[in-house]
C-alpha positions as CSV (number, residue, x, y, z in Angstrom):
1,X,176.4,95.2,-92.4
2,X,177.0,93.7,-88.8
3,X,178.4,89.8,-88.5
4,X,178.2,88.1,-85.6
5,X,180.5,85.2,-84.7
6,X,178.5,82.3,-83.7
7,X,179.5,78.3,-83.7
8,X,178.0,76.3,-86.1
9,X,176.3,74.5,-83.4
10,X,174.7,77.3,-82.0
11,X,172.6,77.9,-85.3
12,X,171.5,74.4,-86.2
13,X,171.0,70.8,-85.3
14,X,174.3,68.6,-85.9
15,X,173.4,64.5,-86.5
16,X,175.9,61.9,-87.9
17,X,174.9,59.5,-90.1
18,X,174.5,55.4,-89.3
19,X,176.1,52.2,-91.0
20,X,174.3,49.1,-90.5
21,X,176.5,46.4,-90.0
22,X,178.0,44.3,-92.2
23,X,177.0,46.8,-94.6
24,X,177.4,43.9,-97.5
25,X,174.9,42.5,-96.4
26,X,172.4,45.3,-97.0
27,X,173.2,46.6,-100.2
28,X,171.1,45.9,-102.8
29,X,170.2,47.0,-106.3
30,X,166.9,48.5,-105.2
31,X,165.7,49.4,-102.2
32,X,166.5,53.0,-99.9
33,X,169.1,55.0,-101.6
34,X,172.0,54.7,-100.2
35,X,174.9,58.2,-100.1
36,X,178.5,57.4,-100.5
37,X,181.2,60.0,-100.6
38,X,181.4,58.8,-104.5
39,X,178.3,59.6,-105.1
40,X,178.7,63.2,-104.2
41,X,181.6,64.2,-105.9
42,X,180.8,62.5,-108.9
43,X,177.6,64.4,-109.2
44,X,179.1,67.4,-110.6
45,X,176.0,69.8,-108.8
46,X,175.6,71.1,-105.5
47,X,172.8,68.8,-105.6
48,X,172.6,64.7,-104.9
49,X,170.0,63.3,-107.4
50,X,170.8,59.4,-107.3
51,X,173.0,57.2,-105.5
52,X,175.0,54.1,-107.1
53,X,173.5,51.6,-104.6
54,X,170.5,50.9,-102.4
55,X,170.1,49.2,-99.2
56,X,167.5,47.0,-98.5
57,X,164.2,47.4,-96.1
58,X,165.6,45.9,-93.0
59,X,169.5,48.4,-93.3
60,X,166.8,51.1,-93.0
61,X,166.3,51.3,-89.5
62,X,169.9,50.9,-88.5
63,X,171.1,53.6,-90.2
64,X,170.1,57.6,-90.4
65,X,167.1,58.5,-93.4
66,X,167.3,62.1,-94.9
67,X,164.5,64.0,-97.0
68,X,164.7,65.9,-99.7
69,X,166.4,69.3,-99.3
70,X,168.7,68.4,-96.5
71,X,172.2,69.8,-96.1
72,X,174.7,66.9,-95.7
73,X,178.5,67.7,-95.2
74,X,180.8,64.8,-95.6
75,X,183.1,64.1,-92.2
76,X,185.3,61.6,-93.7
77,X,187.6,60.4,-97.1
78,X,187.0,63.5,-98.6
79,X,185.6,65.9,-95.6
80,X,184.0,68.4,-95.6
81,X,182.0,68.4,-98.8
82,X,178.8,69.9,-98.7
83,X,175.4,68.6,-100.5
84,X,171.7,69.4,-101.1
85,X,169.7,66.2,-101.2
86,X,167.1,66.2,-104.0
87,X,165.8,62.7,-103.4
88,X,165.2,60.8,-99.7
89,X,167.9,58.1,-98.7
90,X,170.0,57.0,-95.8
91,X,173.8,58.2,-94.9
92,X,176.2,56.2,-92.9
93,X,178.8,57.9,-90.8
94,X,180.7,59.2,-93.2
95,X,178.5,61.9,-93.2
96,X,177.1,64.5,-90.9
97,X,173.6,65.8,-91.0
98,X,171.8,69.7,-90.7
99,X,168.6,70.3,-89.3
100,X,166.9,73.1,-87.4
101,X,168.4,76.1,-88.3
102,X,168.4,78.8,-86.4
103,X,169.6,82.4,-87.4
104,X,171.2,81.0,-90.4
105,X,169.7,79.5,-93.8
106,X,170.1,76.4,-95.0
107,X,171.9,77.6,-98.3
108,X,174.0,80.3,-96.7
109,X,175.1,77.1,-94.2
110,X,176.1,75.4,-97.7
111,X,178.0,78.0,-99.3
112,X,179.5,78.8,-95.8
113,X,180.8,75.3,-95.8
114,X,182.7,76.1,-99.1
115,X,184.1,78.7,-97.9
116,X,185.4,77.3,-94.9
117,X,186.1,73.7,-95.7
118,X,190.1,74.2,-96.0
119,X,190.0,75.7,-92.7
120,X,187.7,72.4,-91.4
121,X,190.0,70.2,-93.1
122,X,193.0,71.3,-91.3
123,X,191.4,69.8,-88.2
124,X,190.2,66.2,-89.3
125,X,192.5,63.6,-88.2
126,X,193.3,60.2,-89.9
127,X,196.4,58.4,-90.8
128,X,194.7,56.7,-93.7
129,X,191.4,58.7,-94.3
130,X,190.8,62.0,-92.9
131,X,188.2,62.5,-90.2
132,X,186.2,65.5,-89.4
133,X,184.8,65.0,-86.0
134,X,181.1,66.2,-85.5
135,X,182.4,67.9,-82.0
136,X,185.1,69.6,-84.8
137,X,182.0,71.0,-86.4
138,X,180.1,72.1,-83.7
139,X,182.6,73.9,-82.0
140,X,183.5,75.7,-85.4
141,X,182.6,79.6,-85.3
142,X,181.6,80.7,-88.4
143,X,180.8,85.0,-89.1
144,X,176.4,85.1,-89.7
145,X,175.3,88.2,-91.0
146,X,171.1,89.2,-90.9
147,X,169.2,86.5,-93.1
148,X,168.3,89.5,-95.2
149,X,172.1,89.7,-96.0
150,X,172.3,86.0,-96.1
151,X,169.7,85.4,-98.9
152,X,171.5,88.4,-101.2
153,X,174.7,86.5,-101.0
154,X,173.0,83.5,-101.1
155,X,171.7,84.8,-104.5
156,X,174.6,86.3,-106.3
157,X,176.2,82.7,-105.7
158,X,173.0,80.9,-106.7
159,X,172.6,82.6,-110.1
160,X,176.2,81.4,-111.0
161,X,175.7,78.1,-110.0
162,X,172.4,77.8,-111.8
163,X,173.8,78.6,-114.7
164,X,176.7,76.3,-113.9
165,X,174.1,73.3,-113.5
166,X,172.0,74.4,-116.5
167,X,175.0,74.0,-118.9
168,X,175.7,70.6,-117.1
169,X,171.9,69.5,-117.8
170,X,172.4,70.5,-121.3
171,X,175.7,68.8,-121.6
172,X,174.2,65.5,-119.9
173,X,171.5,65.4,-122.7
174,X,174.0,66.0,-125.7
175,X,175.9,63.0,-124.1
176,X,173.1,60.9,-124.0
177,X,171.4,61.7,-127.5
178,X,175.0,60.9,-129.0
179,X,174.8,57.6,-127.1
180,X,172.0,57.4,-128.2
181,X,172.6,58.3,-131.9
182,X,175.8,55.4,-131.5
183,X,174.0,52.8,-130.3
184,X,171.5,52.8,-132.9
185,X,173.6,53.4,-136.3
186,X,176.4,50.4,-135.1
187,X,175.3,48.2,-132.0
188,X,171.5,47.9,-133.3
189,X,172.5,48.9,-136.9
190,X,168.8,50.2,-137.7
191,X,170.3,52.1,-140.4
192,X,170.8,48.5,-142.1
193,X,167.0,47.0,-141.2
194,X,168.8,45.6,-137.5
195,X,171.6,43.9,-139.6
196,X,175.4,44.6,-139.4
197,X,176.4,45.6,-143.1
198,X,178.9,43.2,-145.0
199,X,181.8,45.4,-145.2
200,X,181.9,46.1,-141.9
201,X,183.3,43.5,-139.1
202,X,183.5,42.3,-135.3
203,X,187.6,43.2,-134.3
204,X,188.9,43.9,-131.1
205,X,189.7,47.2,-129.8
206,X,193.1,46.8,-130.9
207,X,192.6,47.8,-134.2
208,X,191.0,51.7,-133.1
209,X,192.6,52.8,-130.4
210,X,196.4,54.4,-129.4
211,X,197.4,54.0,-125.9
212,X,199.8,56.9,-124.7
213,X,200.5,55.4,-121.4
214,X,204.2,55.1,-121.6
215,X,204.2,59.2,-121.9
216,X,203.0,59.0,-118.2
217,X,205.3,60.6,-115.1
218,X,204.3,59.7,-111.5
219,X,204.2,62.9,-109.8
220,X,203.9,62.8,-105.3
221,X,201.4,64.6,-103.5
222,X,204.3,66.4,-102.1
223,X,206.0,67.4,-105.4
224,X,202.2,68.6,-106.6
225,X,201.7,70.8,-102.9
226,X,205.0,73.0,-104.5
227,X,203.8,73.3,-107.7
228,X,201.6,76.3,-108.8
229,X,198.4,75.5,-109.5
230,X,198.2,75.9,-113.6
231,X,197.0,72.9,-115.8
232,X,194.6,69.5,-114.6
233,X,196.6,66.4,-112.7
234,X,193.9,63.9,-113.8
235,X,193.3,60.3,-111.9
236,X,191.1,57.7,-112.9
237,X,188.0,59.4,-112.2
238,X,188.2,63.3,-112.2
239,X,190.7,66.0,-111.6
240,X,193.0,65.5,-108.7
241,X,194.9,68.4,-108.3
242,X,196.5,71.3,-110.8
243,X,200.3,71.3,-111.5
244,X,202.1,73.6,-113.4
245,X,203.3,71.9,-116.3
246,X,201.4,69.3,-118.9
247,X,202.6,66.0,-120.8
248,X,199.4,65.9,-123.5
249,X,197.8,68.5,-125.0
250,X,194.6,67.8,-127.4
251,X,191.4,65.9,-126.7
252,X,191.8,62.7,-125.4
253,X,189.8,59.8,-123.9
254,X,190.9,59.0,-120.3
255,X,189.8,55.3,-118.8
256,X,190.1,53.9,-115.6
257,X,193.2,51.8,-114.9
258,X,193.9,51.3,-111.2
259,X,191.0,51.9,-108.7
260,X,187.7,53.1,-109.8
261,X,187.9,51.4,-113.1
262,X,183.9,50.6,-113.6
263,X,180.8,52.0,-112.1
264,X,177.6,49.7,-110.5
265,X,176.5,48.5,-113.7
266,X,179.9,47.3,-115.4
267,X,180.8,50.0,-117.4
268,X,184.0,51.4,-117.3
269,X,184.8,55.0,-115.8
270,X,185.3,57.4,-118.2
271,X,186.8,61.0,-118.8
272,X,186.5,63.2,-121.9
273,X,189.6,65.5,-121.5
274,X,190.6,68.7,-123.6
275,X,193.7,71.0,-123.4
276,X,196.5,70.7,-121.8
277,X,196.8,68.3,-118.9
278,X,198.5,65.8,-116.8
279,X,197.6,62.3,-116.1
280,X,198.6,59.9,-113.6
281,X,198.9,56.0,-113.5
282,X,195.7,55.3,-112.6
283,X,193.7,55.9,-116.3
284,X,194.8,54.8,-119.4
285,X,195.1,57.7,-122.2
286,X,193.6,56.8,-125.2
287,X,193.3,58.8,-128.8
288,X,191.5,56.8,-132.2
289,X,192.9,55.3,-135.4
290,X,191.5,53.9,-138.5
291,X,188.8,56.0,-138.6
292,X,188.0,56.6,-134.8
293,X,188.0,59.4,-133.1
294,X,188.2,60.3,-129.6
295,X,184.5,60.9,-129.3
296,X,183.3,58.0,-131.1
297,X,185.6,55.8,-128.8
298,X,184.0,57.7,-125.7
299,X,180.4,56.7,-127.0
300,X,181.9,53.0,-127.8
301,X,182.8,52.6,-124.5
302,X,180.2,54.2,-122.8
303,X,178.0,51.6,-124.1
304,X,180.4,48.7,-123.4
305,X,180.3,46.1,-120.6
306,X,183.7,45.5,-119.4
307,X,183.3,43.6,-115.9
308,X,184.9,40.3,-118.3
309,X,188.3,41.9,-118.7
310,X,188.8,43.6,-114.5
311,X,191.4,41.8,-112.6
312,X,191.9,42.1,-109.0
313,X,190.4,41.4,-106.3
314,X,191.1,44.3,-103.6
315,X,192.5,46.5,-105.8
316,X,190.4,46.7,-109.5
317,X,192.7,47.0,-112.6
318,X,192.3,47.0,-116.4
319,X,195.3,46.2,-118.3
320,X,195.9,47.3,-122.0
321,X,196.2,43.5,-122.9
322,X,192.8,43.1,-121.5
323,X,191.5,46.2,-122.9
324,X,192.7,45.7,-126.3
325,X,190.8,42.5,-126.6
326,X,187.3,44.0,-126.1
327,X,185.5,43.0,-128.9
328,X,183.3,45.7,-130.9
329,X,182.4,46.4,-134.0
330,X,184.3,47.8,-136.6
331,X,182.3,50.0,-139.2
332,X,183.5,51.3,-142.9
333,X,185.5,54.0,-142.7
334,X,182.8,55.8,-144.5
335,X,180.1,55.5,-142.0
336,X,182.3,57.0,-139.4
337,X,182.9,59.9,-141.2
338,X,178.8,60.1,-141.4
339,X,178.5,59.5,-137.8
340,X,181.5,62.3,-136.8
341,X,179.7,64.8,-138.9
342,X,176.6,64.6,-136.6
343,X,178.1,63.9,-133.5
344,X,181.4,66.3,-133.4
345,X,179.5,70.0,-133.4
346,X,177.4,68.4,-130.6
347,X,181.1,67.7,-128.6
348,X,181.9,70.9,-130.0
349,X,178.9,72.3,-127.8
350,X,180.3,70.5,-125.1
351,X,183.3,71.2,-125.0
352,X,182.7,75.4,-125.0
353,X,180.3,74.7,-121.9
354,X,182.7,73.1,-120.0
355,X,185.2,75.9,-120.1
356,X,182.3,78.6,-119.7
357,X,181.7,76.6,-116.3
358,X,185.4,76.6,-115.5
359,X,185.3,80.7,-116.0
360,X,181.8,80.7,-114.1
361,X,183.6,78.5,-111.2
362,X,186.6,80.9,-111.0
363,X,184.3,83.7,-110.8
364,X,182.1,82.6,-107.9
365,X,185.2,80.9,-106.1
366,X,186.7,84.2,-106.0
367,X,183.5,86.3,-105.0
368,X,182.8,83.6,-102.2
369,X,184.9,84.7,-99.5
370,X,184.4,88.3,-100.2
371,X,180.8,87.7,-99.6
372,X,181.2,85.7,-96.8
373,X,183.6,87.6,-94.8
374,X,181.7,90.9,-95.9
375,X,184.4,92.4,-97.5
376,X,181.8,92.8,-100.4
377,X,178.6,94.7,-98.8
378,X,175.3,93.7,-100.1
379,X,173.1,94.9,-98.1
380,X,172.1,97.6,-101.0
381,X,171.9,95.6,-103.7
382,X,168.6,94.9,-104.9
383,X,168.4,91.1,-106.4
């Protein structure tokens, strides 16, 4: 199975993505789809389905429009971060664009990405934000097998992460139906012909929930780099890192403290964690009382505008006084016993996905530089 070392330049068109300028004044709530870095690694897919923000007719034209089933790699922030668009929209320069390949699939180009994006990484400048230059890129020699071979690895790595996004889809849906399911039995209370029953009550959030904040230990990026790599470090919007020791261990409700506290439409950032973990300062750590669990808080607040109680004005914060003082309403201890019932074997469900995606990960993360350096020959398998 002969690999040949080529630059990635060689084997497909390189094009950087345009900002208008001010971008403020462009961005809109409808319009082109516009790709931030967030946007990617919040999608949880090697696919880009939906962007948090459009821009408007006019930012078109200054900036750089993709089509559906482009490969974008992200050259700043967080670089080198591969994505499939599913849906056309416009990039700025923060990301770089593939076109024209040459000798080498699009898909293969992905997952070659992946496999080489600590080695990319180590050559992006920045003080502040690191910086992958497109020359960086071009110049970057990658080993290209025969597209025959390309399209079996391409494959084995495919089926896993098809499987990997079909348990996300079906997670997605369990989410919503529970949202769903919440919404209707104690925001629009159809259970009770649309009115709230008498012995329940509007409180304040107060009254359901335990904040476990003060268990908190800063920990530096430096102290986490000498670590080994064992349990989560969370942040306020996903997994930062993996350290080797944990300060909670149970199911908890992480939300958004410092940072990334709310998403476009005012609802705060969420994280439904499990096992054992670590948390910085950036997310409040929240369990239930008085009748609430963890999940039913997660729906709660899911459904709950919070843009009222944000402070800050460079730096977004929610504070536990402000966060205990959300109002919401306060069913009979009864009726959340009802609603847990229904909605826990669907967490349940949940829950046993996520950690068959975190085995599916390990196993393709481990298989991918085999494949790609062809330490693992394919070229006799039949797929």
């Amino acid at each position: 199975m002969a690999f040949e070392n080529k630059k990635i330049g060689d084997v497909c068109t390189i094009r950087r993505g345009a900002s208008p300028r001010p971008i403020k004044d462009y961005i809109a709530d409808e319009g082109m789809p516009w790709v931030k870095i967030s946007d990617a690694t919040s999608a949880n897919s090697r696919y880009l389905y939906r962007t948090d923000e459009c821009i408007i007719e006019k930012g078109v034209s200054k900036s750089v429009t993709v089509e559906p089933e482009t490969l974008i790699v992200s050259n700043s922030a967080t670089p080198g971060l591969p994505m499939i668009m599913k849906i056309k929209a416009c990039v700025h320069d923060g990301w770089l664009v593939f076109s024209d390949f040459n000798g080498v699939t699009r898909d293969y180009l992905y997952y070659k990405f992946i496999d080489i994006r600590r080695s990319l990484v180590n050559q992006a400048n920045g003080s502040v934000f690191m910086n992958l230059k497109t020359d960086i890129v071009r110049n970057f020699d990658i080993m290209v097998p025969p597209i025959a071979v390309q399209n079996r690895i391409v494959n084995i790595l495919l089926a896993i992460d098809e499987k990997i996004e079909k348990n996300n889809q079906i997670n997605r849906n369990l989410l919503e139906q529970a949202r769903l399911l919440y919404k209707s039995w104690f925001m629009d209370f159809d259970n009770n012909g649309g009115v709230m029953p008498d012995d329940w009550h509007i409180g304040a959030v107060s009254e359901i929930i335990e904040l476990h904040d003060s268990k908190r230990k800063p920990l530096s990026g430096n102290e986490r780099d000498k670590l080994e790599k064992i349990y989560p470090y969370y942040g306020a919007t996903s997994i930062m890192d993996y350290v080797d020791d944990y300060l909670f261990d149970g199911i908890y409700l992480l939300l958004g403290e410092d940072g990334s506290v709310i998403d476009a439409e005012g609802y705060p950032i969420l994280q439904y964690v499990f096992g054992k973990f670590w948390c910085n300062n950036h997310a409040h750590i929240i369990t239930g009382k008085n009748g609430f669990s963890v999940e039913a808080l997660y729906l709660l607040f899911s459904l709950t505008h919070v843009n009222d109680i944000v402070t800050g004005a460079v730096q977004l914060k929610i504070s536990q006084q402000n966060l205990n003082k959300v109002e919401a309403v306060i069913p009979s201890l009864v009726a959340l016993k009802e609603f847990d019932e229904i909605i826990q074997p669907m967490f349940g469900q949940i829950r046993k996905l996520r950690l068959e995606n975190e085995n599916l990960i390990k196993i393709r993360d481990s298989l991918l530089p085999k494949l790609m350096s062809g330490e693992m020959d394919v070229s006799d398998l039949d797929i």
